[in-house]
C-alpha positions in Angstrom: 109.1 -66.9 29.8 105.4 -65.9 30.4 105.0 -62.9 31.5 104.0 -63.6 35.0 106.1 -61.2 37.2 105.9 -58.5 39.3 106.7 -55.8 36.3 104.3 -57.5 34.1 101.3 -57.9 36.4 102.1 -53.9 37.4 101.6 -53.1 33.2 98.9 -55.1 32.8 96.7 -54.4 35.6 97.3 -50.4 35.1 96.7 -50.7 31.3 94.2 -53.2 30.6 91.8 -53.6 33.1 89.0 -51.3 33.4 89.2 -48.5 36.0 88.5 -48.6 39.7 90.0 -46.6 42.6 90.6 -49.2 45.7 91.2 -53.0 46.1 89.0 -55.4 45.7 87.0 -56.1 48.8 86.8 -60.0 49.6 85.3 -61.2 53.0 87.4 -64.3 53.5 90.6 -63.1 52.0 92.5 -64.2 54.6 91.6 -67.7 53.9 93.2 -67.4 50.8 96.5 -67.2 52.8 95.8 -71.1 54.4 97.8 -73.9 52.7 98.4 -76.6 54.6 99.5 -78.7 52.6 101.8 -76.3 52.0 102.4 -75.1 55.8 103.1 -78.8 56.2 106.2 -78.9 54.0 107.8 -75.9 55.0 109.2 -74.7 57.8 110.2 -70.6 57.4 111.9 -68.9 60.9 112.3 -65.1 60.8 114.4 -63.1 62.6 111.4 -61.1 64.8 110.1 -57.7 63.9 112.5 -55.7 66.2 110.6 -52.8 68.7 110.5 -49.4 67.6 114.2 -48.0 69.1 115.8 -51.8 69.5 117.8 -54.1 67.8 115.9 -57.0 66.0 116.6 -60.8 67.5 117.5 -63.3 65.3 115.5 -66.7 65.3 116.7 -70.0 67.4 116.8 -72.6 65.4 119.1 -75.5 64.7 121.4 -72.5 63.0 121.4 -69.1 63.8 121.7 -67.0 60.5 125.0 -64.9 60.5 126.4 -62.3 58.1 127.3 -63.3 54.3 130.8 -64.9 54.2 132.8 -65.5 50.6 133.7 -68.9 50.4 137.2 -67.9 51.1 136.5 -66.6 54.1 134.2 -69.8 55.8 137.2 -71.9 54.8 139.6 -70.1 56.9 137.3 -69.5 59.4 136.3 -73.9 59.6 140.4 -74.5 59.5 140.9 -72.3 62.6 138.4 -73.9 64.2 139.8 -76.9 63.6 143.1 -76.3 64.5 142.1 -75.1 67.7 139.6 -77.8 69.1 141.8 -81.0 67.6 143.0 -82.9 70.6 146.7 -83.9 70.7 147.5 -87.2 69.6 150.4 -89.5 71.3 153.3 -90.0 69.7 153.7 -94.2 68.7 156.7 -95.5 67.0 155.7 -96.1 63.1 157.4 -98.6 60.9 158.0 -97.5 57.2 157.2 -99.4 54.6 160.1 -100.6 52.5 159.6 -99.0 48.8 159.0 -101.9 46.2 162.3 -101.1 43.7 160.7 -99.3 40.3 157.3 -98.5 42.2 157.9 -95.9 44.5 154.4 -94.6 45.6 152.4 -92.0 44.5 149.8 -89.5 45.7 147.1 -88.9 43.3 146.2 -85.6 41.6 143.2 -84.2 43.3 140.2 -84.5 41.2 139.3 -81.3 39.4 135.8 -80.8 39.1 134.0 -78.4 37.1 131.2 -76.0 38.9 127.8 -77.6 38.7 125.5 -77.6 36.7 127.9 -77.5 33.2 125.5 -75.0 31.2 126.3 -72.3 33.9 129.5 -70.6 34.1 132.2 -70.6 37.0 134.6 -67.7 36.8 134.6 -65.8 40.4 132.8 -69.1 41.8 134.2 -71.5 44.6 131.5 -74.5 44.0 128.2 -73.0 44.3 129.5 -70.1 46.3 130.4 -66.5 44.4 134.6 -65.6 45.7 132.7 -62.2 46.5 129.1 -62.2 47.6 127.1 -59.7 45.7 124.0 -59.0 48.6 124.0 -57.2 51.7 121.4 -57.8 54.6 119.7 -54.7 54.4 119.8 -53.5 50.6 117.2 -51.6 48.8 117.0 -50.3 45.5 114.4 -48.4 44.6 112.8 -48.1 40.8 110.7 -45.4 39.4 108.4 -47.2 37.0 107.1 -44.6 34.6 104.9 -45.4 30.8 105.4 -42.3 28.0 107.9 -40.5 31.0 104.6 -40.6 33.5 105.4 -42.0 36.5 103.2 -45.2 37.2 104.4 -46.7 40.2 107.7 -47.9 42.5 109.8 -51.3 42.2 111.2 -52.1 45.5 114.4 -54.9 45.2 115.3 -55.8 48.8 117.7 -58.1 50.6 116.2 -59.3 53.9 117.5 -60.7 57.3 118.9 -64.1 56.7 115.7 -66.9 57.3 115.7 -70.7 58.4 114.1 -73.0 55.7 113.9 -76.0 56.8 116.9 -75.4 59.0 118.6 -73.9 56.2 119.8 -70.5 56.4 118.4 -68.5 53.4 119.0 -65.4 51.6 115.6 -63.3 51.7 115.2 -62.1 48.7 111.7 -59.4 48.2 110.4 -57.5 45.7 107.3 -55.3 45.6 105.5 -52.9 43.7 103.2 -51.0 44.0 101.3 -47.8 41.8 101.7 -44.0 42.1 98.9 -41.9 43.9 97.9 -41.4 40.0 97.4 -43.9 38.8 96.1 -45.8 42.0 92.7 -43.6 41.3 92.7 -46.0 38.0 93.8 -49.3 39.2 95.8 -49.7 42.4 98.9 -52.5 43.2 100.4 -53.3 46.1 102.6 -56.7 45.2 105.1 -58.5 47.4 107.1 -61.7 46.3 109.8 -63.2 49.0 111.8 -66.1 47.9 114.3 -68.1 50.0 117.8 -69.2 48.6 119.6 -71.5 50.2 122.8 -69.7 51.2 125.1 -72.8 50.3 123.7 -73.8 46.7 122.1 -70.6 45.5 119.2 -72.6 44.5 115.9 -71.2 45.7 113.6 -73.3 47.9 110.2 -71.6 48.2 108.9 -68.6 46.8 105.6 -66.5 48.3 103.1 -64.0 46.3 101.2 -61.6 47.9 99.0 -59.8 44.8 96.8 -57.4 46.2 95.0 -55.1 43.4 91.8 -53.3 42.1 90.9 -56.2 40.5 92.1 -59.2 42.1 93.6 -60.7 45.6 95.8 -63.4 44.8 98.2 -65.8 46.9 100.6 -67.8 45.3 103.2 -70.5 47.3 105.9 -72.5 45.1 108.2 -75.3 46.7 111.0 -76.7 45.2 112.3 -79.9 46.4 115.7 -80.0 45.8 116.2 -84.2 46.9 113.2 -85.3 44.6 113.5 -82.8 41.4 110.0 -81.7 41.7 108.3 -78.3 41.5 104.8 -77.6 43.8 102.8 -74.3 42.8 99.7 -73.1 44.3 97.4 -70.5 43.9 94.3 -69.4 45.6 92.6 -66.1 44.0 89.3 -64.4 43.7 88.7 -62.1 40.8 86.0 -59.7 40.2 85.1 -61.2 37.1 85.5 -65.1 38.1 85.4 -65.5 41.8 87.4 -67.6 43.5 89.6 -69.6 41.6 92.4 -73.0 43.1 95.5 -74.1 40.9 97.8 -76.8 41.6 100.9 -77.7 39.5 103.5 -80.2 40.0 106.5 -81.2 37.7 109.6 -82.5 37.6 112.6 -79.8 37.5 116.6 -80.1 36.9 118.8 -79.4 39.9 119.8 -76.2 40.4 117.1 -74.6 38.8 115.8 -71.1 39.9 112.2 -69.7 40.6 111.2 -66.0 38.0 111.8 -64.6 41.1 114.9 -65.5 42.7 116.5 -65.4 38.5 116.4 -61.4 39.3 118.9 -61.7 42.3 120.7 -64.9 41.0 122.4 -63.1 37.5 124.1 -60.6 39.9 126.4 -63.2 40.9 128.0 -64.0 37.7 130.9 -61.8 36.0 129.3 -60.1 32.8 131.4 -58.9 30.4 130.8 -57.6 26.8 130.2 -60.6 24.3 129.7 -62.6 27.1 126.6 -65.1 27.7 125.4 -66.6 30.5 122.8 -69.1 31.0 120.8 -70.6 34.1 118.3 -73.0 34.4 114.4 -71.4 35.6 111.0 -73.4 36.3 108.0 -71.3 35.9 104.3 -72.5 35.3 104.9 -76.3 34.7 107.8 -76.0 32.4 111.6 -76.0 32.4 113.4 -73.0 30.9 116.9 -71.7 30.5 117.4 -68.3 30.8 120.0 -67.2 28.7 121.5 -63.5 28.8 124.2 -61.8 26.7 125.9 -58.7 27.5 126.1 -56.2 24.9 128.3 -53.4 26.3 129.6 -51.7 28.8 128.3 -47.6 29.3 127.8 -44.7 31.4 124.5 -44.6 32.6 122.9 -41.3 33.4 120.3 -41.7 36.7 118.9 -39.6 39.1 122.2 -40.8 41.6 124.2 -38.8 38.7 126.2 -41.2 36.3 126.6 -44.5 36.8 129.0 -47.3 35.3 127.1 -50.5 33.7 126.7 -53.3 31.6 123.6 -53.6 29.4 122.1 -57.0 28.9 119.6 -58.5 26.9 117.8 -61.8 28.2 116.6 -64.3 26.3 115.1 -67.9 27.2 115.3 -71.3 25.9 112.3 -74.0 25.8 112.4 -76.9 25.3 116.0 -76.8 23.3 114.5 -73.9 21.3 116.0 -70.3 21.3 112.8 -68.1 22.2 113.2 -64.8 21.9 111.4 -62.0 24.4 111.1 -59.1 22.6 113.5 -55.9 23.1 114.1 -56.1 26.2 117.3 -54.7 28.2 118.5 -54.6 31.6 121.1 -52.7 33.2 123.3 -53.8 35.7 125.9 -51.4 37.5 129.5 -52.7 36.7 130.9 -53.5 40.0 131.2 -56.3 42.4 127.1 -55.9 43.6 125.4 -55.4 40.8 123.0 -53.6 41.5 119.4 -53.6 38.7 119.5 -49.8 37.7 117.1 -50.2 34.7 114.8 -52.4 33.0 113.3 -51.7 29.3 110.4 -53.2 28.1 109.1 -52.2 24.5 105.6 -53.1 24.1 103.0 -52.8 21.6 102.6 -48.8 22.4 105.7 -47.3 23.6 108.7 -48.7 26.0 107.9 -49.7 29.5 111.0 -48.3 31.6 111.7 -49.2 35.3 115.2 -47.6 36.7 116.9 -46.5 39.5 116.1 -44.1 42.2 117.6 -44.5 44.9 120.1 -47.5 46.1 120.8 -48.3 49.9 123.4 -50.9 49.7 122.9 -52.6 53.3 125.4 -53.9 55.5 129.1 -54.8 55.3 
């Protein structure tokens, strides 16, 4: 996997690109946030921005967006529904068939079905649906990002009010970053990513970059359509070095196939265990990965939040039927039913890039 997020652009633009101490001024930059192509396609709702002392409104769609559910709990909730608005029916004589001698009938075995797609796995899954939903409206975990134990900047991992895509309601899933006082007199970052999954099938519909930076404003808009198998990116940016700059890519993808982004949120809802790998299908800059993760162990992680209990993972990817290694990389993911990212290693040419936890609000029940 290229190393195109959030994490990546945050070491790279601190490290590499030659020092200035504000963002890049650009006269038409919010042109670069037009797509209509794009605006034509999708359809995002909101719940509005809520007045300072009030409760926020949701949106009035087709759907109004209501708290995460397990999968358990919306089937109990559509049979008593059921039960209660089904009409009575009159009672009418019914004549019973007489049973053919040696061929009594039968009802047939439901058909068992395995969780789709095959590579990924299915225990503490109901369909596409996790038994216990891992995200809270509301959550927020916050990352020190720190180079050689300086601190460089903040990872923010958030989970949003529910959205309507499309008339879908859709986890909102953000993360942003952005550097430390000292390092902004270097190279400053402020980055934001949101991506919608659908709440049904997990699979993410649309994804939005907002890179703003020292040396680059960038705006980034990626549309999966899940009924044709096909992956729309584009990009407007302007650099200091090469102006303004337009990319379009389009490709076919697999179903079920997660954005870079949405991957981050989307391995919290499997159960890791030691020895165990898991694997998902990714699309990411016209190709069709599988991201493939293995956990190594369970430990005591110590944090700033004191010690915390986790499972260390290292990720992997595969291309094109090819095992591709990513370098020592490890992530850390707090063994209990949410989750949570507490830390992400990077080693790198020079040193380890480390981003881990700081602080965790964990949202709403």
């Amino acid at each position: 996997m290229k190393r195109s997020t959030l994490l990546g652009t945050f070491f790279f633009a601190v490290f590499l690109v030659s020092c200035s101490t504000s963002f890049l001024k650009y006269e038409k930059a919010d042109q670069l946030k037009k797509n209509e192509e794009f605006e034509e396609a999708v359809k995002i709702v909101k719940p509005s921005e809520p007045a300072e002392g009030t409760a926020g409104t949701t949106p009035a769609p087709a759907e109004t967006p209501t708290p995460a559910v397990t999968a358990k709990e919306a089937a109990k909730s559509v049979g008593k529904k059921t039960e209660k608005s089904a009409k009575p029916v009159a009672k009418t004589p019914v004549k019973t068939a007489k049973k053919t001698k040696g061929k009594a009938e039968q009802k047939a075995a439901p058909e068992v079905t395995r969780r789709q797609p095959d590579i990924e796995d299915e225990a503490g899954f109901e369909g596409r649906r996790p038994v216990v939903d891992p995200f809270r409206v509301g959550e927020e975990v916050v990352h020190d990002v720190h180079y050689f134990k300086v601190s460089a900047g903040e990872l923010r991992l958030k989970v949003e009010p529910f959205s309507m895509v499309n008339n879908r309601k859709s986890y909102t899933f953000a993360i942003e970053i952005r550097t430390s006082s000292l390092f902004s007199t270097f190279y400053s970052v402020e980055d934001r990513v949101e991506t919608f999954v659908d709440y049904e099938d997990l699979v993410p519909r649309v994804f939005q970059l907002h890179v703003k930076e020292s040396g680059q404003l960038r705006e980034a808009k990626m549309l999966f359509d899940v009924e044709k198998n096909t992956a729309t990116f584009w990009e407007k940016k302007v650099t200091k070095d090469h102006g303004e700059e337009e990319k379009k890519q389009q490709w076919e993808i697999l179903p079920y196939t997660q954005n870079v982004y949405s991957a981050a949120f989307y391995m919290r809802n499997f159960q890791w265990e030691p020895g165990k790998e898991i694997a998902f299908r990714v699309g990411n800059d016209n190709e069709n990965l599988v991201f493939s993760g293995k956990a190594l162990r369970r430990e005591i992680l110590d944090t700033k939040l004191g010690p915390m209990k986790a499972i260390v993972i290292q990720p992997n990817i595969v291309l094109k039927g090819k095992f591709k290694p990513i370098g020592d990389n490890f992530i850390w993911l707090s063994d209990d039913d949410r989750r949570y990212i507490l830390r992400i290693e990077s080693k790198i040419k020079i040193g380890t890039l480390v981003s881990e936890v700081v602080s965790i609000n964990p949202g709403k029940q």
